[in-house]
ZALO-701890 format. One record per residue (C-alpha): residue number from 1; y negated, z negated, x negated. Coordinates in steps of 0.5 Angstrom, whole numbers. Layout:
BEGIN
  num     py     pz     px
  NUM      Y      Z      X
...
//
This chain:
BEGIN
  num     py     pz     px
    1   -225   -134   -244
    2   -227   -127   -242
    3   -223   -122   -245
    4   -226   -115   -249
    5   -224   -111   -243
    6   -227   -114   -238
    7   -234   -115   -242
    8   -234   -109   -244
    9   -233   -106   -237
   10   -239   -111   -234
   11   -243   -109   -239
   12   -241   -102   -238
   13   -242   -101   -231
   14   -249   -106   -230
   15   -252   -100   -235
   16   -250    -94   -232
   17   -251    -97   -225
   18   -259    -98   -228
   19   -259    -91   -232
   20   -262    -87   -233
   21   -268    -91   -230
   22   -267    -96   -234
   23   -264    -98   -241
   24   -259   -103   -242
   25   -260   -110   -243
   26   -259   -114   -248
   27   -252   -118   -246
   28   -256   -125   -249
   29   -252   -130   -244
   30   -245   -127   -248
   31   -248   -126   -255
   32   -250   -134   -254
   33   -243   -136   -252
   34   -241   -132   -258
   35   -245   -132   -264
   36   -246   -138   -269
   37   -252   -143   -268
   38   -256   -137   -263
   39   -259   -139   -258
   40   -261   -134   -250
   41   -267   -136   -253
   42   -267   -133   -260
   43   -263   -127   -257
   44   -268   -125   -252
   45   -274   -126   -257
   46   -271   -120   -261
   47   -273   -116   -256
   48   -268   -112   -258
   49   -268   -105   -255
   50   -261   -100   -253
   51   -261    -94   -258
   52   -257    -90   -253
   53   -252    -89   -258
   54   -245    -93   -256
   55   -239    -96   -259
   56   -233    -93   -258
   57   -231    -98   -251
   58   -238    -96   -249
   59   -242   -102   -250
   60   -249   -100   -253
   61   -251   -101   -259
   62   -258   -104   -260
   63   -263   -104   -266
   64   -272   -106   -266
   65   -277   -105   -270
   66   -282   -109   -273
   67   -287   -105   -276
   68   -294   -106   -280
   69   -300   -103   -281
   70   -300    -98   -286
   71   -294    -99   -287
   72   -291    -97   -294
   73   -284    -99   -295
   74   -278    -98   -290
   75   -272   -104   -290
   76   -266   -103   -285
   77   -263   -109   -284
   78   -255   -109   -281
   79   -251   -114   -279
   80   -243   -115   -276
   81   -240   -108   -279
   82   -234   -113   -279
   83   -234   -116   -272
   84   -230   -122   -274
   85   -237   -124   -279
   86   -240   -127   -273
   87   -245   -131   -278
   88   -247   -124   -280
   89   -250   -122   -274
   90   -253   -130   -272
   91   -257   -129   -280
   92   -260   -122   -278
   93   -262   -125   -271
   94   -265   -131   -275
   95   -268   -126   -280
   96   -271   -121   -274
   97   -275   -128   -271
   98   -278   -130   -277
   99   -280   -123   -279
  100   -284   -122   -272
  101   -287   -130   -272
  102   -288   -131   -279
  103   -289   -126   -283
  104   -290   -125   -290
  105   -297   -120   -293
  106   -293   -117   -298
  107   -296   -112   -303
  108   -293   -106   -300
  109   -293   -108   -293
  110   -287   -107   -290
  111   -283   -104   -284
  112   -277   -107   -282
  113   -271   -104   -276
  114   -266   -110   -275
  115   -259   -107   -273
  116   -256   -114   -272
  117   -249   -113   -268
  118   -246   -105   -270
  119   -239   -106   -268
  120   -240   -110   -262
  121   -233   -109   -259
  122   -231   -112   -265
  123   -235   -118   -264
  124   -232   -118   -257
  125   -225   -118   -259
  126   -221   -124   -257
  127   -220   -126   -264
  128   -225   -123   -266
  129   -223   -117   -270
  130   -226   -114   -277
  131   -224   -107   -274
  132   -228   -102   -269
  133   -223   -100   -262
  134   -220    -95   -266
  135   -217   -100   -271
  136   -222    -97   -277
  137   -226   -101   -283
  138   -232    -98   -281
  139   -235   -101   -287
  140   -229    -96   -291
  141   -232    -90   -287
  142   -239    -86   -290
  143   -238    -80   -293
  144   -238    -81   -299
  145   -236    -75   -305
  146   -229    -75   -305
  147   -227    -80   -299
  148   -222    -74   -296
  149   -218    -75   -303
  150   -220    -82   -305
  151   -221    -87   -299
  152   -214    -85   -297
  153   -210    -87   -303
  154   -215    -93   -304
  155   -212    -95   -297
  156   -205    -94   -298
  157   -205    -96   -306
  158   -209   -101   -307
  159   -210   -105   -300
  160   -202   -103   -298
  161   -203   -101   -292
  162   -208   -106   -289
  163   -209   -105   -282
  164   -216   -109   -283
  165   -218   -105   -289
  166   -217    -97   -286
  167   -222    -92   -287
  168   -220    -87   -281
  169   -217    -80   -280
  170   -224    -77   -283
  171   -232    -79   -286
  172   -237    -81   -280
  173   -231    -81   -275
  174   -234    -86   -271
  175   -239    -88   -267
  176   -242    -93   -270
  177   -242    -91   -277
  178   -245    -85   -274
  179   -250    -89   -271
  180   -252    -93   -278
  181   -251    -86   -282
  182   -257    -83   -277
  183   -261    -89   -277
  184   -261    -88   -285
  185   -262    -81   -284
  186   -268    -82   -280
  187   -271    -88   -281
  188   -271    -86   -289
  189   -270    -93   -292
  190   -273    -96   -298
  191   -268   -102   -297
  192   -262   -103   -293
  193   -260   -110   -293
  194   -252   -111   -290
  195   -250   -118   -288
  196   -243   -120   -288
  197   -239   -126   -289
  198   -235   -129   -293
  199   -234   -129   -300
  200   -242   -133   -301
  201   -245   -128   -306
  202   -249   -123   -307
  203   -247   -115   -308
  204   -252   -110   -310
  205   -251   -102   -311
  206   -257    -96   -313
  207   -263    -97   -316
  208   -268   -103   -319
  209   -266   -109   -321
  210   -262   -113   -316
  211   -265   -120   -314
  212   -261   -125   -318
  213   -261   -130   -312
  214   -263   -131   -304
  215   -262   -139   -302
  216   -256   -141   -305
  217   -253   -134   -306
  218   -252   -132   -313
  219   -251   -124   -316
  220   -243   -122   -316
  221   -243   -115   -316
  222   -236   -113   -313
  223   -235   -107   -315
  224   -235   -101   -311
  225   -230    -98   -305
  226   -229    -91   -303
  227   -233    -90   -297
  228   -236    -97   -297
  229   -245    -96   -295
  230   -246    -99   -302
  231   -243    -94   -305
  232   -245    -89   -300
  233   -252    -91   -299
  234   -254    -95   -306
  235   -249    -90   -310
  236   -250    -83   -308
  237   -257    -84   -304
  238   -260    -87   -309
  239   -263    -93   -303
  240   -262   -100   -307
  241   -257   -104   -302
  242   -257   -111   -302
  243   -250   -114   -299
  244   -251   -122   -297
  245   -245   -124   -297
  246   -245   -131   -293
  247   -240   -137   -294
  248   -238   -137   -287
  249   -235   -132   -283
  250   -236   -137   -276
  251   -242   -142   -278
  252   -249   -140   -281
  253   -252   -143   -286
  254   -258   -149   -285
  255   -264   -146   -281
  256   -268   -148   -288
  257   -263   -145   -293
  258   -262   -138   -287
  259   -271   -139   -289
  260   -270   -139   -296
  261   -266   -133   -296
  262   -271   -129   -293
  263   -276   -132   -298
  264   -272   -131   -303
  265   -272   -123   -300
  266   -278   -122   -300
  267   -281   -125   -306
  268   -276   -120   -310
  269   -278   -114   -306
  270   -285   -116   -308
  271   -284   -117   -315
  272   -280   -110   -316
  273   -287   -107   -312
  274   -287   -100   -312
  275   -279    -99   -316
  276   -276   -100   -309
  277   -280    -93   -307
  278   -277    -90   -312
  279   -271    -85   -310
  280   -270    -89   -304
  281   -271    -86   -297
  282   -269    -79   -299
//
């Protein structure tokens, strides 16, 4: 099978022999072979455009918009922060077709950006890998308050050490976390909605009141981490973050229960109505 190095060195070589002419294109053929239940169909059907931002091995990081008219609720939905959540990302894709194909007249109309694959490098590891390329925890590495002094004793107290687990030398030191630190910042989201896998409950973080189910997923919160989005972003910026976790990092859920979740989703978004604008997007 084809190794980290040399998918990211064809990736890499294709678009900048294309650039600046041209954006890079999604890798469907190598995203099919590689993700549970997704097809180069589904994946050429997100339509799924190159940010110009890169992972720290150069490969691009891709994000699309599915907007509406008179839009009054932004929602950001990312995938795969951990590489060796591949079910993460399959779920995101499956998320982004039913957005475009089946949409749902909310009360608050909603404008949707998917960033399904964050850590492409991860993913593309062989195993699969739940750090970045430089070993980092991305989910352990936004800047929340205190992060020089808590994330490291976390680290080394309470996970001993764990190389999956490490924060990196300082917040936002990596490309990718950066990348989703500038789309919160820009794109101002009411809603960031993080898919993960494995643990087969729901998280929540910030304001509102949490959704009690999606599917068979059911509210457990966790607790919060010294650098995680949650608490960044729920915590600290005041923007609800729901966390999917899916019961399996390497198979998705049926197709009907994948929909269902997404119901579920958007029933509660439209039963907290105007709460979801409330402190979030700052």
């Amino acid at each position: 099978m084809t190794t980290l190095r040399a998918a990211t060195r064809r990736s890499a070589f294709a678009c900048l022999a294309l650039l600046p002419l041209a954006a890079c294109a999604v890798p469907c053929d190598e995203w099919a072979r590689r993700l549970p239940n997704v097809t180069r169909k589904l994946c050429e059907s997100s339509q799924l455009a190159d940010s110009g931002a890169r992972s720290v091995r150069g490969l691009p990081l891709y994000r699309t918009d599915v907007p509406a008219d008179k839009a009054r609720l932004r929602v950001l939905v990312t995938g795969a922060i951990h590489g060796d959540e591949l079910s993460s990302a399959s779920v995101a894709l499956h998320w982004l077709r039913l957005a475009r194909e089946e949409p749902v007249v909310l009360a608050r109309p909603v404008h949707w950006r998917f960033v399904p694959l964050l850590n492409p490098d991860g993913v593309l590891a062989q195993p699969p890998r739940r750090t970045n390329a430089n070993g980092v925890d991305l989910n352990r590495n936004f800047p929340t308050p205190y992060w020089e002094r808590d994330a490291p004793v976390y680290w080394e107290k309470r996970t001993r050490k764990d190389p999956r687990r490490w924060p990196g030398r300082k917040p936002l030191s990596e490309p990718e976390s950066r990348f989703l630190h500038e789309q919160m910042q820009g794109f101002k989201p009411h809603l960031i909605v993080s898919i993960h896998a494995p643990y087969g409950v729901l998280d929540f973080d910030g304001p509102s009141v949490p959704p009690s189910k999606l599917g068979r997923l059911y509210l457990d919160q966790v607790g919060i981490f010294p650098g995680s989005l949650g608490n960044y972003g729920g915590v600290h910026k005041g923007i609800p973050v729901v966390t999917v976790e899916l019961p399996n990092a390497l198979r998705t859920p049926l197709d009907a229960e994948m929909r269902q979740m997404w119901l579920d989703l958007l029933r509660w978004m439209s039963e907290r109505g105007a709460g979801l604008g409330d402190g979030g997007g700052r």
